[in-house]
N, C-alpha and C positions, 0 to 999 in steps of 0.2 A: 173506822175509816181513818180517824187521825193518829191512830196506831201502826195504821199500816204506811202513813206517809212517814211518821216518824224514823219506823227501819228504814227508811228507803234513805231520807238524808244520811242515816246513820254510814249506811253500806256503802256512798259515795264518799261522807267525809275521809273514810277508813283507804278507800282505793286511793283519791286524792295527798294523805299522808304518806301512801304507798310509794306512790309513783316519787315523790318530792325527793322521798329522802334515801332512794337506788340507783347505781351509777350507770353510766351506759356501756355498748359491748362494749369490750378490751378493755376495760378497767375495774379493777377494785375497792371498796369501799376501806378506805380506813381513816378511822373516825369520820369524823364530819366531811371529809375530802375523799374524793376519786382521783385513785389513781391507775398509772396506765400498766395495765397486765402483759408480760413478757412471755410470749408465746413461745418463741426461741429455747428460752431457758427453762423452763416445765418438760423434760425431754420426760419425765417420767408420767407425766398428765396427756401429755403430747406424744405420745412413742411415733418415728418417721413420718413426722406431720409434712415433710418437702417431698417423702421416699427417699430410694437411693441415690447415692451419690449428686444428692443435692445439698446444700449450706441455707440453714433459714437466716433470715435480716429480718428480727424485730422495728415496727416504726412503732409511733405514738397513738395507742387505741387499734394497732393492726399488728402484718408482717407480711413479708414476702419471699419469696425462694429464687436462689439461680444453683442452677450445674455447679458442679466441681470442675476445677480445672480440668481440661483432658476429656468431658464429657461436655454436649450439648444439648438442648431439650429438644422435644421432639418437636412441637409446636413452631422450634426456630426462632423465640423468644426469650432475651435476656432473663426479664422477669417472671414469675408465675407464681399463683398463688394455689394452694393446696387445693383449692377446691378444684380446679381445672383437672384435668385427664392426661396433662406433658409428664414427662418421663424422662430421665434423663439417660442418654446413649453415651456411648465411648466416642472420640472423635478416630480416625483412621488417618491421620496425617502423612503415613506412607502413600495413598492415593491420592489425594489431595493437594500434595504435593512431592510432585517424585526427585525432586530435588531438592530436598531437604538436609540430605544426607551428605550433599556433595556431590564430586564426580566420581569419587573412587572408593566409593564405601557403599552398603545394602543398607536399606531402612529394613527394620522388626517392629508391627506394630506392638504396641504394649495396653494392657486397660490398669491406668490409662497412661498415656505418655507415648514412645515411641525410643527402640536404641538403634543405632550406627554402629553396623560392622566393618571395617577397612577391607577391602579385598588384598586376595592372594598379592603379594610384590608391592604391602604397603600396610604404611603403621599411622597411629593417630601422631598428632603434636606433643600428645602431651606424653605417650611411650606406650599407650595401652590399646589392644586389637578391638574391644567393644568402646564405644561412647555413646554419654547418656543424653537424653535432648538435653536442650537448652541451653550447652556449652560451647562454645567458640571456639573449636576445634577442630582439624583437620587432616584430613588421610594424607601422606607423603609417599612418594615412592621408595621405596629398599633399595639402598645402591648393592645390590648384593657382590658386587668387581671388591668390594671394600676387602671380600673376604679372603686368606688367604689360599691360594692356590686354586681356585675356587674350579679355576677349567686347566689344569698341569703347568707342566713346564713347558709344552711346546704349544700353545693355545695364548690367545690374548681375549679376557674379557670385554665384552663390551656389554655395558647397561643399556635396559630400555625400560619403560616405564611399566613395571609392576612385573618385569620379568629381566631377562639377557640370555645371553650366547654367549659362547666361546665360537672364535674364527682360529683357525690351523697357522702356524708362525709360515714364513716364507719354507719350502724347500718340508712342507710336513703336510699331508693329508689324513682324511678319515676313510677307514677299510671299506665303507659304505656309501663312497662315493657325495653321499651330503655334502653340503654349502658350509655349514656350522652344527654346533652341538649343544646341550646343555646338561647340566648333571655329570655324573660317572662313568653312563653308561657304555662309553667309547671315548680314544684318548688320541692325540693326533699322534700319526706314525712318520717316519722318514721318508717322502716321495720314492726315492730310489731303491726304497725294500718294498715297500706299494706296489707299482706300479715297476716292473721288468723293462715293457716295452714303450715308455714315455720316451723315450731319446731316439726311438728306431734305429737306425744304423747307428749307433754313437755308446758313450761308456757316462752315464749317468754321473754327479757328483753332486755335494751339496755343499753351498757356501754361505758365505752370512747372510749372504742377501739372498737366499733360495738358492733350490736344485740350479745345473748349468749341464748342458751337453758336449760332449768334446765328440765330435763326430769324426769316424771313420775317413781315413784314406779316400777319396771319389764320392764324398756323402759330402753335405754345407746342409747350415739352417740360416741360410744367408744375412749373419752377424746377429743373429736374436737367440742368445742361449740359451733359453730356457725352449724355445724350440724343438721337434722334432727334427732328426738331422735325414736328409730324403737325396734321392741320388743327382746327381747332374755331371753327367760326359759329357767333357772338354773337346774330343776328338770332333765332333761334329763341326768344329770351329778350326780344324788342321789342313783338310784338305779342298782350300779352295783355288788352287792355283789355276784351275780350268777356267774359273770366271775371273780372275782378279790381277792374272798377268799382265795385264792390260792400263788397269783401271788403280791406282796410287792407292784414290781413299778406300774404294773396296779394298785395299790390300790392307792398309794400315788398320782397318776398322779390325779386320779377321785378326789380326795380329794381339791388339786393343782387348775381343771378344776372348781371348783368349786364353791373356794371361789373367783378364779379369774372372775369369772362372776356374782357374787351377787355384788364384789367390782364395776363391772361396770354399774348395775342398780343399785347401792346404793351411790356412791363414785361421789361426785363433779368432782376430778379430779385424773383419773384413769391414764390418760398416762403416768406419772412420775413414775408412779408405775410399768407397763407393756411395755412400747413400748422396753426397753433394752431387756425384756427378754422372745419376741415374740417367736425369734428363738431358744430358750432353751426348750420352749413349744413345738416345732415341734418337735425336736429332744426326747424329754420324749415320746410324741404319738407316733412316730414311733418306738421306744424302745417299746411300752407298746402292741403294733400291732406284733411285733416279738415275743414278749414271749409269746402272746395267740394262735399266730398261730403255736407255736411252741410246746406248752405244750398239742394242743389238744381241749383245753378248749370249741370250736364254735362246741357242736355235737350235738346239737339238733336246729329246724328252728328259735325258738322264740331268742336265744343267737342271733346267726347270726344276725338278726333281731335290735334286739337292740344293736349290736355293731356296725353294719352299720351306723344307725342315729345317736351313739354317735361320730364316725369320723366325719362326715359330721357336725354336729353340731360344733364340737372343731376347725372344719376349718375354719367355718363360725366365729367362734369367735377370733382365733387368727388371719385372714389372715389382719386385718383392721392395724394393729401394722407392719404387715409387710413394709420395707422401700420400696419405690419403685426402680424399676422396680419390684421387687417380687424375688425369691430363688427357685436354686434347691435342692433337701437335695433324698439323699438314706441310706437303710439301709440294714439289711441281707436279710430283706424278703419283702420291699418295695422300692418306688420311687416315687418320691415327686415333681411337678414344681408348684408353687405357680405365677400368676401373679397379681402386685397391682398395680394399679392406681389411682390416688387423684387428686383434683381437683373440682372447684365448676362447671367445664363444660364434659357433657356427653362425656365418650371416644366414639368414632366411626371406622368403619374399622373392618377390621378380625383378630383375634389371632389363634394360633396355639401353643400346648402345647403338649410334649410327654414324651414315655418313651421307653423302650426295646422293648415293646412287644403291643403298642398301640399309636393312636394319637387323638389328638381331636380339632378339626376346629370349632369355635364358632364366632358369629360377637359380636365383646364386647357392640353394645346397648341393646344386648339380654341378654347378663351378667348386664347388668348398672340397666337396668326393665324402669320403668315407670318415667320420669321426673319428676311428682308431688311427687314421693317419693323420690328420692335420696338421697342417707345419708353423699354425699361428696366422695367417692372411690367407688371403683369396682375391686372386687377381682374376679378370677380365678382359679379353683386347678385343676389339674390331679393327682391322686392316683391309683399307681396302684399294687397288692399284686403280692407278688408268689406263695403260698402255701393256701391263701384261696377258691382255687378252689377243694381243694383235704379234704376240711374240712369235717367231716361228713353230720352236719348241712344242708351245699349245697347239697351234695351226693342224700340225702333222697328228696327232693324237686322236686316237675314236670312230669313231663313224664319219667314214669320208663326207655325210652327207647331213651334217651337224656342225654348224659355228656357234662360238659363243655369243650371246645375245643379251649380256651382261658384264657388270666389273667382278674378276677375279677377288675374292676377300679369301681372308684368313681367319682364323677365329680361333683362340689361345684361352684358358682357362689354368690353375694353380694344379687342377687336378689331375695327375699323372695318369690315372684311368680313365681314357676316353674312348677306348675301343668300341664300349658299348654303353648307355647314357641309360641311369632309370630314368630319368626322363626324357623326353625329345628338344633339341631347342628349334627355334621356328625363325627361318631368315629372309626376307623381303628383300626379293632384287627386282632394280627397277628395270626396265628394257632398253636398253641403247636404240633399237629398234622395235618401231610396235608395229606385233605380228597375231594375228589371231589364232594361232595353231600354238597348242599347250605346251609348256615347255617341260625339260627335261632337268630333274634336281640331279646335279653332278656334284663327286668330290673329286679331287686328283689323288690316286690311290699310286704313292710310290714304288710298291711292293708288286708292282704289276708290270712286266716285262718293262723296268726302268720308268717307266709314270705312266699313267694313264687315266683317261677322265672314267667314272664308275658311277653309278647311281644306287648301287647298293647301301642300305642302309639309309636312303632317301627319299621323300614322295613328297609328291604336289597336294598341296593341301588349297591350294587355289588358284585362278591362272587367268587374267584376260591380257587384253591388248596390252596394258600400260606395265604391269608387274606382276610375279609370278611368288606364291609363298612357299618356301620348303618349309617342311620337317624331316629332322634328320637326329640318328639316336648316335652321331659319334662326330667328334671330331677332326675338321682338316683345312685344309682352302677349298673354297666352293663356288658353283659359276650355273648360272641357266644355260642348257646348249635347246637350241634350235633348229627344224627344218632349214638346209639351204633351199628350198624351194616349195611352194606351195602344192598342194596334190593336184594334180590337173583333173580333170573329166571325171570331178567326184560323185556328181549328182548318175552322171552316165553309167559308173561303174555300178553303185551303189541300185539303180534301179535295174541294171542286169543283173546283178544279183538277186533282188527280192523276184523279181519276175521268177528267173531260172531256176532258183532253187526251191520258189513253191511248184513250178511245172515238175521239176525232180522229185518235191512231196510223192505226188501225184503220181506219178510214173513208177517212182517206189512203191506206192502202196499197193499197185496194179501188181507188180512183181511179187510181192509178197503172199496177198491173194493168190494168186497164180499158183506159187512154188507150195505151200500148205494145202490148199485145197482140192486141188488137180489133182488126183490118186496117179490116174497114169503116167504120169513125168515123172512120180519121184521114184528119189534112190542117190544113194550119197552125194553125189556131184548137185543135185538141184537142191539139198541140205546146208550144201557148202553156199551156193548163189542163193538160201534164204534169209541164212545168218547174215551172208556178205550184203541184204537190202537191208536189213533189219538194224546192222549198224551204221549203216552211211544214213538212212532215215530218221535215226534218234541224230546224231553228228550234226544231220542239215537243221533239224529239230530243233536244236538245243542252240546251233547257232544260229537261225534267224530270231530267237525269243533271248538269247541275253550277250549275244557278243560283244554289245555295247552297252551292258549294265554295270559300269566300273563304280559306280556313286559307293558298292557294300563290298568293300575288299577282300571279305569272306566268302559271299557268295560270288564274285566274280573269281575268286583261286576255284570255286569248285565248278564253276561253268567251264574254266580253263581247263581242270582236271579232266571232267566227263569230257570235251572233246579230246584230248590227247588219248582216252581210253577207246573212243569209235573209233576213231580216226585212226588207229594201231591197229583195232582191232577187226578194220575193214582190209587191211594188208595182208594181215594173220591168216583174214580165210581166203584172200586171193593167193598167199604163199600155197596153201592148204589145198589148193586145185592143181595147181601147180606139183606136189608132191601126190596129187591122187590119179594124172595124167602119166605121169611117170611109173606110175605104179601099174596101173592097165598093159603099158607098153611092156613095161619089163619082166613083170612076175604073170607068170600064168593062175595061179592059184590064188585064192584067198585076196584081190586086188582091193578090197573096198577095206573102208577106216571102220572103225567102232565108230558109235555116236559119241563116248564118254572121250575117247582121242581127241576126237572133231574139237568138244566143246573144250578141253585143257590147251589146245593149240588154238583156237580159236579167240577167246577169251579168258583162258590164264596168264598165256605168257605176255599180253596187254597189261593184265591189272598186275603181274610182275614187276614190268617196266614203269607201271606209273607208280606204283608204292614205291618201289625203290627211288625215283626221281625223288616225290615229294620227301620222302624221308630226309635226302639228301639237301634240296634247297626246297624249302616250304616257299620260300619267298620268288622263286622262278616261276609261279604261277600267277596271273594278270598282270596287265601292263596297267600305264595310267589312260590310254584311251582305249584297249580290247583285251578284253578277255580271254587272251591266247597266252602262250609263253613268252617269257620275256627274250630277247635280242642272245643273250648272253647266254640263255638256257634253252634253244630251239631247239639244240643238238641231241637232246633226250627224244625228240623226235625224229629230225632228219637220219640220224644214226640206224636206231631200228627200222626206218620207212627204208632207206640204201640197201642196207644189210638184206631186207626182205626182195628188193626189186633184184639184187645180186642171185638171189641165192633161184629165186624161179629163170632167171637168166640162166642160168646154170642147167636147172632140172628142165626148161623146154627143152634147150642146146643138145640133153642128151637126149629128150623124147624124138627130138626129130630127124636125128643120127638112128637111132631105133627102130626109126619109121623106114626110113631110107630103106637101111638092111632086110627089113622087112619085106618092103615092095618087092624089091630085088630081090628075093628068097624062089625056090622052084613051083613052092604052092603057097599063096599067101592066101590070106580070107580076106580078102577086098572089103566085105562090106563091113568086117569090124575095124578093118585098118581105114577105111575111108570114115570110118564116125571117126573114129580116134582123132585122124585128120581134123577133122571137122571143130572137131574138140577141142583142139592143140590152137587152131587158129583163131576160133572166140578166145581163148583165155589168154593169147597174145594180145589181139586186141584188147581184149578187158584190162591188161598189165598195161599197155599204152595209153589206153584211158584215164586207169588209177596215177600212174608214175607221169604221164608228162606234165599232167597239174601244176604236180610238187616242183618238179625240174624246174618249167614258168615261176612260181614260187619262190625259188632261190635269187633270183631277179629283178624284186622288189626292193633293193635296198641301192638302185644305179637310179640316178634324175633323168636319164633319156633312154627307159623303159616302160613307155606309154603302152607300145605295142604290145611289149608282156604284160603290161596291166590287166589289158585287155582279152588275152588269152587264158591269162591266169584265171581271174574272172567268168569266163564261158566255161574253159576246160572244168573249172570248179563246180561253178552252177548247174551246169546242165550232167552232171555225172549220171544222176538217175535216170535221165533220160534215153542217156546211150545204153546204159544197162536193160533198157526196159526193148529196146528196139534192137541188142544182139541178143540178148536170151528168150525175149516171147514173140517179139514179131517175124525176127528171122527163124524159129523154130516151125518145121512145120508143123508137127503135131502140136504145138501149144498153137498157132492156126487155127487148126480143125477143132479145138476145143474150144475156143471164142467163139468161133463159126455156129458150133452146135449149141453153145449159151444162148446166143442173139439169135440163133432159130428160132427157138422154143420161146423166148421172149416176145418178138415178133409175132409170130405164128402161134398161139393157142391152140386153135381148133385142131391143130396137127399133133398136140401132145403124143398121145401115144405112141404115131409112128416115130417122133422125135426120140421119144424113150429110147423104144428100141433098136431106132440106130445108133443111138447113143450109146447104148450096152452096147450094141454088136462092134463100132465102131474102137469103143474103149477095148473089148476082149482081145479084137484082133490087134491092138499095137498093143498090150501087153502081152501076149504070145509071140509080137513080132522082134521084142528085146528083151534079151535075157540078164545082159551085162550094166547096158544106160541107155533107157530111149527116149532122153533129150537130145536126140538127134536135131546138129542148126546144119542148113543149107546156105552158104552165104554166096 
């Protein structure tokens, strides 16, 4: 027992020495002292005791690890010690921060680090295209102009940052039309070997300061030489002695106008001379427009005439001198906005220019015209009179029964082709007089037996009491004309019509019926009277459902079309009876038409006349309040409808000289000369029915033709009617054929026997005419 306690202190004393004399972690025993063990420096004891791209830091009895420069741990902790799970990453400084690099240089990440590349048109500070972090260094731009010739001999460089251009010297272009160039790859050339037709009328040259134009004999680039040189006649400024005899400054102004325009087709350089005293020119015309309109002078169309295009002309010459933006100017009897714009680049956009009593919306590339020609500016005018609406001259012009209801303007543009506009301009005139009845968009068309008001190339694009909007695709002086008189007893007229011409439906349609499905009546003549309902029925048709659908100007030209083709083509087959009476009379043999004849005279030579019209003016079909032909283009109607009434004129004249000699013969056949008769005098009447309509018709255009209103109206409306009451009511046998319908309608129980007087009824008056037994009794 006391052996076993004895090991037992033994085994303590032994641990106790143990413990005494051993140092603790991270340090070494030597000799009697501990000291502290460098974990850092043991790399061969230690192999990547931090891992990679980490750095150990030995402390006293430890140690601890951070990242390499360039790398981060993952933990997101400076420090770490080996035992942890951090790791050290590359840091990505390019995303991190994207501007690191600068503004003109690309960050590359690197592990680890990051380098700077300069971009294209740019070098570092220090002369080298890479830079490495950390240096104070910076991308520059290349002045590449430095180098020599860099864009030719006729080019000027200009730098821009990290790049440049070459610009073409004055008086030298690029074959490609471009701004500028850069490189080799095109070299500037001499304007006047470029470009042929840069001068227009004129002889190209180049000088120091750029090409110049020496313009033609009657050509000017009104003193801008680098301009295009464009024409302008003097003579329009010679012969004003008719208005100016009278009148000093009108004389002196034309005199003034005149030489100021030879000077600019004659005169190198004209602007030194004219541009001060553009605006002294306005002011003379408008002074010299006051006194003509004042004294009287414009009373007959040809003055008017020629004093219109010598305005226009004088704008056209002064407006180029004007400074820009352009000027207002008025006077006692005028108003004036001129707009100018210069420049060797097309203005684009909308202008708007007015006065008192008018406005005018135009897109200025519609003023500028055509790019291949431009003269360098683009002018604009609004003129607009007071008193020359009131001029004689005007008075006498147009439609007797039309005054102007507006101020005459004028409207002038740079652009020498205005005949016909791709675009339209749009001009708001206000009413001297407010009238409720639509007006009428007028130009003064010179060219028209010495002036006259025209509405071609014009329409009403809007219209109430106060102002009325045109559009129009050309230019000239322009004016609203007006009813002199309000329509009288329209509601009267108007409901005679709709009454009458659906009783005429109706009456037609009876007739129609009648002539197809009556076996016994037909035979060419009642072929000719089915066609002849069948077109006046579509005709009455077509116009009670769109005569007043003007709002689609397409489909109102074809509502207009289809009646001028009935309405032909109801004359066509009344010529056609007319030519088949004549035929009875005169030829024994073979009297009757083919049906294929019928329908080419019937309805060819209609659609004849209406192709060729429209071919000829597409625009003579609708007006701006019916759907008929216009004023101007009637005559493609009345012509063929004359012609047709002439010509059955002719063929009764000779049926009834025929007739005559007839009766008077030793043996005549009474009863086929008496149909004949019979025949000859419906189809006169039918020709007086169709014809005096139209005759009333032509009488519509007089103020104290109420009473032909009125006739015009009934004769029209009730057409159907009277056709329905000379061919089936006065007919006997078409009679006895209604008679025997409304029998058998009536009467049932009587069928049979109705049959067969029906048969026996039918047999006998088909046995009883051999030739036509549409026999009328009138």
């Amino acid at each position: 027992m006391v052996g076993r306690w004895n090991l037992l202190i033994l085994a303590l004393w032994l641990f106790l020495i143990k413990v005494l004399s051993s140092c603790p972690i991270g340090f070494d025993k030597k000799g009697q002292r501990c000291v502290d063990f460098d974990e850092c420096a043991s790399d061969e004891n230690y192999p990547g005791l931090c891992g990679e791209h980490a750095l150990c830091f030995n402390t006293n009895g430890s140690f601890y690890c951070q990242c390499a420069d360039g790398f981060r741990s993952s933990t997101r902790t400076v420090n770490f010690s080996s035992e942890t799970s951090a790791t050290c990453r590359d840091i990505n400084e390019c995303l991190e921060d994207k501007d690191i690099c600068g503004p003109n240089a690309i960050c590359s990440n690197t592990s680890p680090y990051y380098n700077c590349t300069c971009l294209d048109g740019f070098i570092s500070t220090s002369g080298v295209k890479r830079l490495s972090h950390g240096g104070n260094v910076t991308c520059t731009d290349i002045d590449e102009c430095q180098e020599e010739k860099v864009c030719g001999q006729n080019a000027a460089c200009v730098n821009t940052q990290g790049s440049y251009h070459c610009l073409c010297n004055a008086g030298f272009l690029l074959k490609s039309g471009q701004a500028n160039f850069s490189g080799s790859e095109e070299q500037c050339e001499d304007i006047c070997t470029i470009d042929k037709t840069i001068c227009g009328n004129g002889t190209c040259h180049r000088g120091a300061s750029g090409h110049y134009c020496a313009c033609h004999t009657g050509f000017t680039n009104y003193g801008n030489n680098g301009s295009r040189c464009s024409a302008l006649n003097c003579d329009v400024f010679k012969d004003m002695s008719s208005l100016t005899e009278e009148l000093h400054i009108a004389h002196d102004l034309m005199v003034q106008l005149e030489k100021t325009c030879l000077d600019l087709t004659e005169s190198e350089s004209p602007t030194a001379l004219y541009q001060h005293s553009a605006e002294d020119l306005l002011k003379k015309l408008l002074s010299m427009i006051d006194e003509l309109l004042s004294s009287g002078t414009l009373s007959d169309k040809r003055k008017v005439s020629f004093f219109l295009d010598t305005v226009e002309n004088a704008l056209r010459m002064i407006g180029p001198f004007i400074q820009t933006p352009g000027t207002k100017m008025h006077s006692l009897h005028t108003e004036l906005e001129l707009l100018v714009h210069k420049g060797t680049v097309l203005p684009q956009g909308a202008a708007t220019l007015s006065s008192k009593q008018a406005q005018l919306d135009i897109q200025l590339g519609t003023a500028a015209g055509d790019p291949s020609y431009y003269p360098g500016f683009t002018t604009v005018s609004l003129l607009s009179y007071a008193k020359l609406e009131d001029a004689d001259g005007m008075k006498q012009q147009g439609n007797q029964n039309l005054k102007i209801n507006s101020k005459v303007v004028t409207v002038t543009v740079s652009n020498r082709n205005t005949s016909h506009l791709k675009e339209s301009i749009n001009l708001t005139f206000y009413h001297l007089k407010k009238s409720n009845e639509t007006g009428h968009c007028v130009f003064w068309d010179s060219s028209k037996e010495g002036g006259a008001w025209s509405s071609q190339g014009c329409n009403v694009l809007k219209s109430n009491h106060e102002y009325t909007v045109c559009s129009c695709t050309h230019l000239s002086s322009f004016a609203v004309l007006m009813a002199l008189y309000d329509m009288k007893h329209k509601f009267e007229l108007q409901l005679i019509s709709w009454v009458g011409l659906s009783l005429s439906l109706v009456c037609l349609f009876i007739c129609i019926l009648t002539f197809s499905l009556i076996r016994s009546i037909q035979s060419p003549r009642t072929t000719i009277h089915l066609h002849l309902c069948i077109s006046l029925f579509i005709a009455n048709l077509i116009f009670l459902a769109g005569i007043s659908r003007t709002e689609n100007q397409v489909g109102c030209a074809v509502v207009a079309g289809l009646l001028h083709f009935f309405f032909l083509a109801a004359f066509c087959w009344m010529c056609l009876e007319g030519i088949q009476l004549f035929r009875m009379v005169v030829l024994v043999f073979n009297t009757n038409f083919r049906t294929l004849h019928m329908m080419a005279g019937g309805y060819g030579v209609p659609a004849v006349i209406v192709a060729i019209s429209a071919l000829a003016n597409p625009k003579g079909y609708g007006t701006d309040r019916h759907c008929w032909l216009n004023l101007e283009f009637i005559w493609s109607f009345f012509g063929p409808a004359c012609f047709i009434i002439i010509v059955n004129i002719f063929f009764f004249l000779i049926t009834v000289w025929k007739l005559a000699q007839k009766f008077s013969s030793l043996n005549p056949d009474l009863d086929s000369l008496q149909k004949i008769k019979a025949f000859t005098i419906t189809a006169v009447a039918q020709l007086c029915v169709l014809g005096i309509m139209w005759i009333f018709g032509c009488f519509q255009f007089e103020e104290s033709t109420i009473a032909m209103s009125y006739l015009f109206t009934i004769f029209g409306s009730l057409q159907g009617v009277m056709l329905f009451v000379m061919h089936c009511l006065f007919s006997k046998q078409v009679r006895e054929e209604y008679g025997n319908f409304l029998s058998r309608c009536c009467a049932p129980q009587k069928k049979s026997y109705s049959e067969f007087g029906y048969s026996h009824s039918s047999k006998a008056h088909a046995s009883k005419s051999t030739q036509d037994t549409g026999e009328s009794h009138i």
